[in-house]
VOGU-3710 file (C-alpha; in Angstrom, 3 decimals, decimal comma):
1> xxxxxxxxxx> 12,645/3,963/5,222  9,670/3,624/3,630  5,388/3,649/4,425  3,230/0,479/4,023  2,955/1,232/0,037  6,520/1,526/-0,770  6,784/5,417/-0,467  10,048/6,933/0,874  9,794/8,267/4,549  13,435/9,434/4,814
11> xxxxxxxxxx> 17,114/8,499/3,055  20,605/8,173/4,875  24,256/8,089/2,625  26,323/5,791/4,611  29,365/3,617/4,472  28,704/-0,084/3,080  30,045/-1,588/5,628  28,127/-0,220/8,637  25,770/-2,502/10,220  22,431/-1,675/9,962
21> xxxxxxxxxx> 21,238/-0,937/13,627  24,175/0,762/14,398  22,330/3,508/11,979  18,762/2,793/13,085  18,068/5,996/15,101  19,777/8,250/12,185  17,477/6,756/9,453  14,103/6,692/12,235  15,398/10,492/12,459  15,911/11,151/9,064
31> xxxxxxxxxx> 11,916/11,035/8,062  10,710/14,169/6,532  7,488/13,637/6,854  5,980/14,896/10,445  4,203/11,318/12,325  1,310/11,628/13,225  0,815/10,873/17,083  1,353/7,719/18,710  -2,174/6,558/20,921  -3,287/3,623/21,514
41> xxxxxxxxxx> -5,975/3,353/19,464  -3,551/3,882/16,272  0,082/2,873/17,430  2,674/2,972/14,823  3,802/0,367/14,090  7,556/-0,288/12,757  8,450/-3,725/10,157  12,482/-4,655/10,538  14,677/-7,369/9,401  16,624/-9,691/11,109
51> xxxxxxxxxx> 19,898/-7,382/10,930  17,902/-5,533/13,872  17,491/-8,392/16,294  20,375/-6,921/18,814  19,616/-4,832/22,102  20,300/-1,911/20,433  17,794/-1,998/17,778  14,989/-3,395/20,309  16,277/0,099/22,663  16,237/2,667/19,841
61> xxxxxxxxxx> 12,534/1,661/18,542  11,059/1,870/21,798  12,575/4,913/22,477  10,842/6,127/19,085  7,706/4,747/20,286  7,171/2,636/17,925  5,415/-1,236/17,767  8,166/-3,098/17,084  8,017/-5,944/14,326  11,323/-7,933/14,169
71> xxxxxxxxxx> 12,254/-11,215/13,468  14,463/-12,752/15,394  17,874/-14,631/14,261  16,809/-18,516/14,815  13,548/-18,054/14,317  12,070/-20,494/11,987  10,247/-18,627/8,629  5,983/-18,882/9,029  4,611/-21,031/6,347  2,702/-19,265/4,000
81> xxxxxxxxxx> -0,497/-21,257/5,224  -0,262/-20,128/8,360  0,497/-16,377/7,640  -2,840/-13,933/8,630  -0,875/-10,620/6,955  0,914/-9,601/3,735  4,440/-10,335/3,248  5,870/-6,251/3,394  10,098/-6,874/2,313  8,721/-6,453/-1,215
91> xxxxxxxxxx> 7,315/-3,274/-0,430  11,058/-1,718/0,308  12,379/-4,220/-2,383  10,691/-2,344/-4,940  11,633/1,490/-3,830  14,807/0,353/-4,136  14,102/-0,806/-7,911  11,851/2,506/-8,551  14,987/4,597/-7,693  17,349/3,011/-9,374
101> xxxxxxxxxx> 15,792/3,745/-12,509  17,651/7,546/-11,862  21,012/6,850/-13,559  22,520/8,791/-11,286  21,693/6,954/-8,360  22,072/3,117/-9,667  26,013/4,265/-10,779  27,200/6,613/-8,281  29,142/8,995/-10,365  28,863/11,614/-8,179
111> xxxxxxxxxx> 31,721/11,025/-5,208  30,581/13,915/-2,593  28,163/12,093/-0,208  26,092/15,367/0,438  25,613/15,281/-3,409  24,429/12,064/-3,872  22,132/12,709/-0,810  20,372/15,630/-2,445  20,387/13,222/-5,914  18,421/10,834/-3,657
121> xxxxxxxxxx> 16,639/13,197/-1,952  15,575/14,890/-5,459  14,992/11,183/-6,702  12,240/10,251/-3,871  10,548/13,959/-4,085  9,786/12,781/-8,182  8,751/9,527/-6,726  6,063/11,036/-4,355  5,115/13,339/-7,076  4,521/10,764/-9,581
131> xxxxxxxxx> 2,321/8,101/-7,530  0,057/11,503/-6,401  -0,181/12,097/-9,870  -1,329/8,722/-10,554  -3,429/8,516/-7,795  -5,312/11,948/-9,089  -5,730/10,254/-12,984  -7,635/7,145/-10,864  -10,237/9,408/-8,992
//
């Protein structure tokens, strides 16, 4: 999971073959980060694929409180004409390609899953550190 700029919220080591809202509430759960408070001047709100469109996904975001963004299966794409906000799968697409430049993490050497959690864990904690680093050098 990741915020609006492509920083990691929270990790989960799971099975490849688990569906992805069967592990929704785990990975909502596994943020590290305290949220801020839900009002509704500033809801929060939550960006998910199309592997979430089932009754479970729609049950464990609203029990999160979060304002649910998910396309549904059938739905027919938005033309890019017609779209008033940024595209945001590119946003997750490239944590994904910012951690696997750890070695470590794009061949998974290390078997024990509690292992390569900490590896990932260690991996986003070097991310975060990096892009405030960056973000002091700018100011």
């Amino acid at each position: 999971m990741t915020d609006g700029d492509g920083g990691p919220l929270g990790v989960m080591v799971v099975a490849a073959n688990v569906n992805d809202d069967k592990i929704l509430k785990q990975t909502l759960e596994a943020i590290v980060v305290e949220r801020p408070r839900c009002t509704k001047k500033k809801p929060q709100h939550l960006c998910l694929d199309k592997a979430y469109d089932t009754p479970t996904g729609d049950a464990v975001v609203a029990e999160c409180g979060y304002v649910p963004h998910i396309r549904r299966r059938g739905e027919a794409p938005v033309p890019r004409s017609k779209c008033t906000y940024p595209p945001r799968r590119w946003v997750v697409e490239r944590t994904f390609a910012w951690l696997s430049k750890c070695r470590a993490l794009l061949v998974r050497y290390d078997t024990n899953p509690k292992h390569y959690l900490g590896l990932l864990q260690f991996a986003c904690a070097l991310l975060w550190y990096r892009r405030l680093v960056a973000k002091k050098s700018l100011r």
